[in-house]
C-alpha positions in Angstrom: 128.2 -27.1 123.6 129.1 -29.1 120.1 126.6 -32.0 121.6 123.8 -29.5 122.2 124.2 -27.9 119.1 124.1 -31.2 117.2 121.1 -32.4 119.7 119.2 -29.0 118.3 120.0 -29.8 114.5 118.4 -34.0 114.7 116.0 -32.5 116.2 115.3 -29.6 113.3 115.8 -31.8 111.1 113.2 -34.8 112.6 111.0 -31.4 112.1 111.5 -30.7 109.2 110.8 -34.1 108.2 107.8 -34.4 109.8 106.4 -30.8 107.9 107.5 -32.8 104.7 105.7 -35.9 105.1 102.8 -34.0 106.4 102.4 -32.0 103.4 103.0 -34.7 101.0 100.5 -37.1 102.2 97.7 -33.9 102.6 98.7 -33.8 99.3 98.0 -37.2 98.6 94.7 -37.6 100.5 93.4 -34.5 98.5 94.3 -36.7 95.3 93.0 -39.7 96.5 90.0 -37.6 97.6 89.1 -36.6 94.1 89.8 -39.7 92.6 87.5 -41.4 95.2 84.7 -39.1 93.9 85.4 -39.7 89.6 84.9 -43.6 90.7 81.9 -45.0 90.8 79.3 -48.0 88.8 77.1 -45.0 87.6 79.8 -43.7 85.5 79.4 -40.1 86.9 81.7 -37.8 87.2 82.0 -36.7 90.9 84.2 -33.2 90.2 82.1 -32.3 86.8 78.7 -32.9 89.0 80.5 -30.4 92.1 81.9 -27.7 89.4 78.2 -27.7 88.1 76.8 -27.4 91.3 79.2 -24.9 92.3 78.8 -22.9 88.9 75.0 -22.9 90.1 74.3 -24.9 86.3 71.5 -27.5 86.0 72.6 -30.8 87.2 70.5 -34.0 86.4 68.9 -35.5 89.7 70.5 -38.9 89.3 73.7 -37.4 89.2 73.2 -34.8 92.0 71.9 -38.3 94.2 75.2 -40.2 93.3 77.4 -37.4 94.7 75.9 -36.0 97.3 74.1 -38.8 99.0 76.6 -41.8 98.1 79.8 -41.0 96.9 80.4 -37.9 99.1 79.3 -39.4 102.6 81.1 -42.6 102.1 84.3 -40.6 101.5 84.0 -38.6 104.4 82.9 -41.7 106.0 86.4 -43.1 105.1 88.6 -40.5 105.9 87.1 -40.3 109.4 87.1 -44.0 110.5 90.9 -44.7 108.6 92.0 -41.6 110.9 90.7 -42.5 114.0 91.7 -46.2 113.5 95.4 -45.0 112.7 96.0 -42.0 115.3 94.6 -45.0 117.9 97.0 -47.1 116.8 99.7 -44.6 116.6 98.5 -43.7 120.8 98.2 -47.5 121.4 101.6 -48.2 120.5 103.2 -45.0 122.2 101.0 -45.8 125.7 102.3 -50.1 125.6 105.7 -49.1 123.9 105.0 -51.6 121.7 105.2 -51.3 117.9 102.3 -54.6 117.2 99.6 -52.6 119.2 96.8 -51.6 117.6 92.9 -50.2 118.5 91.8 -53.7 118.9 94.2 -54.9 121.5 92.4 -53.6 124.5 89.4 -55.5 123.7 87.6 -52.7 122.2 86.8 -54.0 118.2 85.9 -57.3 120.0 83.6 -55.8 122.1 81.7 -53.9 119.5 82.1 -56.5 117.2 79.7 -58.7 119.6 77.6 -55.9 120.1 77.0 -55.7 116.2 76.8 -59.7 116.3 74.0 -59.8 119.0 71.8 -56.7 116.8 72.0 -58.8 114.1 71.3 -62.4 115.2 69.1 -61.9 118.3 67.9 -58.2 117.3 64.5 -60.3 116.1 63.4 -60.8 119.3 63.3 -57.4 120.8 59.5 -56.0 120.9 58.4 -54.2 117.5 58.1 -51.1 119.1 61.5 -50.3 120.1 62.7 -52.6 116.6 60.6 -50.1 115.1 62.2 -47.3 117.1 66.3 -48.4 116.4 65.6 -49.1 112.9 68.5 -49.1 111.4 70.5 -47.4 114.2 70.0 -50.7 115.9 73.4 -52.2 114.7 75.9 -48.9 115.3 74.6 -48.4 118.4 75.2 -52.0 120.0 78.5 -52.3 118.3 79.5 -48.6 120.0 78.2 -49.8 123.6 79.9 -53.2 123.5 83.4 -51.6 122.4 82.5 -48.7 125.3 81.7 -51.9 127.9 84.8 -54.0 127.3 86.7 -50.8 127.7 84.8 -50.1 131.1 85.5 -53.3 132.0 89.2 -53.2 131.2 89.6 -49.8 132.9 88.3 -51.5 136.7 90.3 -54.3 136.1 93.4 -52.6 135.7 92.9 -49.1 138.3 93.4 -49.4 141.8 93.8 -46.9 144.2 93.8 -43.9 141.0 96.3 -45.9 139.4 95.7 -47.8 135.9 98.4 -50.7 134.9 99.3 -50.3 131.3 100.9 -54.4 131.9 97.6 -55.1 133.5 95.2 -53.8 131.0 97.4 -55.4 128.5 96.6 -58.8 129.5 92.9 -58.2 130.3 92.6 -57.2 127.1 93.7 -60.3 125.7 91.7 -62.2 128.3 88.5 -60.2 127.9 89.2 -60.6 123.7 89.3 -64.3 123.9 86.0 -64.6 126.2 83.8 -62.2 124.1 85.0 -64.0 121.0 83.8 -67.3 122.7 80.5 -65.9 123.4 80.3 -64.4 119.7 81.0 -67.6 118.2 78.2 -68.9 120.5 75.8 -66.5 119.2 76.6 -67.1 115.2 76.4 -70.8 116.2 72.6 -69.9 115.9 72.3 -67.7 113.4 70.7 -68.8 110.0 71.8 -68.2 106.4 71.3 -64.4 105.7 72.2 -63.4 109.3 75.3 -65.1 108.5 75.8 -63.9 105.2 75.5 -59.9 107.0 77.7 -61.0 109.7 80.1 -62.3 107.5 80.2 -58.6 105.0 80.0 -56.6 108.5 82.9 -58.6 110.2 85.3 -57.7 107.2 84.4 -54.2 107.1 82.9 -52.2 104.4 81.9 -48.0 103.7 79.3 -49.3 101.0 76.2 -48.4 103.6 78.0 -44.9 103.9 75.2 -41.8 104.9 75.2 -38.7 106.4 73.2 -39.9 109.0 75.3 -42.2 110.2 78.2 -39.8 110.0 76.3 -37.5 111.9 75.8 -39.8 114.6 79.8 -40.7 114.7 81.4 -38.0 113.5 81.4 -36.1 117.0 82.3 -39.3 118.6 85.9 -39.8 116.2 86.5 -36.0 115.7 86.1 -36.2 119.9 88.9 -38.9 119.9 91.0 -37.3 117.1 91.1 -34.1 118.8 92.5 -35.8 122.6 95.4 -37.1 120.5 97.8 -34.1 120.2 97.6 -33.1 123.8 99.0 -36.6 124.6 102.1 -36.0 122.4 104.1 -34.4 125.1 103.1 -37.4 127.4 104.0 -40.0 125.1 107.1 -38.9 124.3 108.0 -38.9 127.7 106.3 -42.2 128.6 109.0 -43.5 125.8 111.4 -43.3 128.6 109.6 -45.2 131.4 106.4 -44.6 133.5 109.1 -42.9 136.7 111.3 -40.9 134.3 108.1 -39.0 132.7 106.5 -38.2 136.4 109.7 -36.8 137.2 109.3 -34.9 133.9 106.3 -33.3 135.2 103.7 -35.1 133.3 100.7 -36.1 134.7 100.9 -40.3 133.8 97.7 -41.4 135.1 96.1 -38.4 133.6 98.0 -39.2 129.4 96.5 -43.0 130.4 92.8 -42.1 130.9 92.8 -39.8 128.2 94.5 -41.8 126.1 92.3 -45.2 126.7 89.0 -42.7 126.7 90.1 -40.7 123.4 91.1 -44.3 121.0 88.3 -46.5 122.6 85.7 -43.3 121.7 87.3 -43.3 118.4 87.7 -47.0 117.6 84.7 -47.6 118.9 82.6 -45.3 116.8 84.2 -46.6 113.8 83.7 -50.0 113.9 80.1 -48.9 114.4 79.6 -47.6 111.4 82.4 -49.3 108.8 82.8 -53.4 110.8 86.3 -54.8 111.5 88.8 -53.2 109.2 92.0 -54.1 110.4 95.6 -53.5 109.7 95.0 -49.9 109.2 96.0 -48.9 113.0 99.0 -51.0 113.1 100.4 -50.1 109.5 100.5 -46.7 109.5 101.7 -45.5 112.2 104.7 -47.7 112.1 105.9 -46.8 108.8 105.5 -43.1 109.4 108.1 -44.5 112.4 110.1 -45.6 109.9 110.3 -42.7 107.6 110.2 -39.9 110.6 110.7 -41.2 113.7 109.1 -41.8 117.0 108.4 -38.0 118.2 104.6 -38.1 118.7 104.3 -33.9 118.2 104.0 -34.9 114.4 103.5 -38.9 114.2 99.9 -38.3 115.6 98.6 -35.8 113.2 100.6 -37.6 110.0 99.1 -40.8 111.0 95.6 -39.5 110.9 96.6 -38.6 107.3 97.8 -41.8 106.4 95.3 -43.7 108.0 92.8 -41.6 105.9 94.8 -42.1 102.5 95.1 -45.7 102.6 91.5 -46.3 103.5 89.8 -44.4 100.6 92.7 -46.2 98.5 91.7 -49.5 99.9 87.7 -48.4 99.1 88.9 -47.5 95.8 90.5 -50.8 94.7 87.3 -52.8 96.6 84.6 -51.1 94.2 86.5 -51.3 90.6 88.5 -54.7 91.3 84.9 -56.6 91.0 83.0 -54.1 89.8 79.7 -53.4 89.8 79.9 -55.5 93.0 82.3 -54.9 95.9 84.8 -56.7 98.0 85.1 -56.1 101.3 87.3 -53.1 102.5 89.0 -55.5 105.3 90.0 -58.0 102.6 92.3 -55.0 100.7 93.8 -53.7 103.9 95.0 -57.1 104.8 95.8 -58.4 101.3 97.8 -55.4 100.0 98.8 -53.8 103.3 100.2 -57.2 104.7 102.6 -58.1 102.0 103.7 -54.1 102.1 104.5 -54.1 105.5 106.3 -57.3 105.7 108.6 -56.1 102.8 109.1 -52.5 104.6 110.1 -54.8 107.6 112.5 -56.7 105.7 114.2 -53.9 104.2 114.8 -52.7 107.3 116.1 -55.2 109.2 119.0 -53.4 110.3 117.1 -50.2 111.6 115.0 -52.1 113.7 117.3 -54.3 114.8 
C-alpha cells in the first residue's frame, strides 16, 4: 500500500512537472515569437505594424510587406519545421530506445537532401515546359519524395511477414545514408560554381526563402506528423520496457512502428523541403526535456514540439542580427551554440545518466 501510494505521488509529481515546463516554454516561444517579429534589416517594428493593422489605422505598404509577407511566414515557417524536427526526434529516440537518435537516422534527411541536390544540379536538363511548370516548387518537392523513397525503401527492407525490425531498419538506415551520400557527392562532383554556392546555403539550412506558399504546401504534411505523435505516447512508454512486455500490455507494436516511421518521415521530410538540413534540433531537445522531466512520452512529445519551436526561431534570430544585413546559415547556430550546450548539460550530469 505505502509503495503504491508513493508510486502514485512520482508519478503526480513527473506531472506536475511536465504542466510546468510546458507552460514555461509556451511562454517562452510566445516571447521569442514577438521578438522574432521586432527583428528585422528594415528596421520595422513587427508588433507596432500588427496593433496598427489590428486598430484598422493606415499602415505604410512597405511596412505591411515586411510583416506579412516576410517576417510573419518565415516565423511560422520556423515554429513548424523546429517542432516537427524535435517531436521526430523525441519519437525516434522512444521507438530505438536510444537517446543519439534523431529524424535523420533512418535515412530520411539524406534522402531528401539528394532529392534537393539532384533539382538543383541536374534540374537544367528537364524539358522547359515542365521547368516552367515546377518553377520554384521544383526543389521542395524532390527533397520531399527522396526523404519519402529512402523511407519506402527502409520500410521493405526491414518488414517481413507484417513485422518491421526496429534493429533492422536501424542498420539500413545507416547503409542506405552512406549510399545516397555517395551518389550525392557524385552529383556535386559536377555541379559548377553557383550550383554549388545554393547547394552549399541549402545543405546548412536556412528560413530566409520563408512564404506562405510554401507553408501551405508543408504545413498539412508537419501538422499531419505532429498530430500522430500523441497517440504513440501510450505505445512508447510501453515499448520502454521491451517489444514482448508492451504486446502483453495490450499495445498494438507493429501498429506504434508504422505510425511512428509514417508520422516523423512525413514530418522530417516536409521540413527539410522547405528549411535544408538543420540539425541538432531533433537530438537536443528532446533529451534535455529527459533531463529536466523525465522519459514519460504523455508530456515529452508535446513539450518537445515547444522546445524544438523555441530554439529554432532563437537560432533564426541570432543568424540575421549576428551578420546583419546578411545572414548565416540557421544549421551553423544550431550546431555552434546547441553543441557546446548540450555537451556541458551532459557533463553536469554525469551521474544521472550514468
Amino acid at each position: 500500500m505505502v509503495a503504491t501510494e508513493m508510486g502514485l505521488r512520482l508519478e503526480g509529481d513527473r506531472r506536475h512537472i511536465g504542466r510546468m515546463v510546458g507552460i514555461c516554454l509556451l511562454a517562452a516561444l510566445l516571447v521569442m515569437s514577438a521578438l522574432s517579429l521586432m527583428q528585422g534589416a528594415s528596421g520595422v517594428s513587427g508588433l507596432v505594424v500588427l496593433r496598427d493593422l489590428i486598430a484598422g489605422r493606415e499602415v505604410a505598404v512597405t511596412d505591411r510587406v515586411v510583416l506579412l509577407q516576410i517576417r510573419l511566414p518565415r516565423l511560422l515557417t520556423g515554429i513548424l519545421v523546429g517542432a516537427g524536427l524535435a517531436v521526430s526526434g523525441a519519437v525516434m529516440q522512444g521507438l530505438f530506445r536510444n537517446p543519439l537518435a534523431d529524424p535523420g537516422l533512418l535515412g530520411v534527411s539524406a534522402g531528401a537532401g539528394l532529392g534537393a541536390i539532384a533539382a538543383i544540379v541536374l534540374g537544367g536538363m528537364l524539358p522547359p515546359a515542365i521547368a516552367a511548370l515546377a518553377g520554384w516548387h521544383l526543389v521542395p518537392l524532390a527533397a520531399f519524395s527522396g526523404g519519402w523513397v529512402a523511407m519506402l525503401v527502409l520500410y521493405a527492407v526491414a518488414t517481413r511477414g507484417g513485422r518491421t525490425s526496429v534493429a533492422t531498419m536501424l542498420l539500413a538506415g545507416i547503409a542506405l545514408a552512406a549510399m545516397v551520400g555517395a551518389l550525392s557527392g557524385l552529383i556535386v562532383y559536377s555541379a559548377d560554381d553557383a550550383q554549388l554556392r545554393d547547394l552549399t546555403f541549402w545543405g546548412m539550412g536556412s528560413l530566409a526563402g520563408a512564404s506562405w506558399t510554401k507553408l501551405a504546401a508543408a504545413a498539412p504534411v508537419i501538422l499531419a506528423g505532429l498530430a500522430c505523435a500523441p497517440f504513440l505516447a501510450r505505445g512508447l512508454n510501453a515499448l520502454a520496457l521491451g517489444e514482448a512486455v508492451a504486446a502483453h500490455t495490450g499495445i498494438r507494436v507493429q501498429r506504434v512502428k508504422t505510425v511512428a516511421i509514417l508520422g516523423t518521415s512525413a514530418a522530417t521530410g516536409a521540413s527539410v523541403a522547405i528549411s535544408g538540413g538543420i540539425g541538432f534540433v531533433g537530438i537536443v531537445a528532446p533529451h534535455l526535456l529527459r533531463l529536466i522531466q523525465g522519459p514519460d512520452h504523455r508530456w515529452l512529445l508535446v513539450n518537445a514540439g515547444l522546445l524544438g519551436a523555441t530554439m529554432l526561431i532563437a537560432a533564426d534570430m541570432v543568424s540575421r542580427s549576428i551578420v546583419a544585413p546578411a545572414e548565416l546559415p540557421i544549421g551553423i547556430i544550431t550546431a555552434v551554440i546547441g553543441g557546446p550546450f548540450f555537451l556541458w548539460v551532459l557533463l553536469s550530469n554525469r551521474k544521472v545518466l550514468g
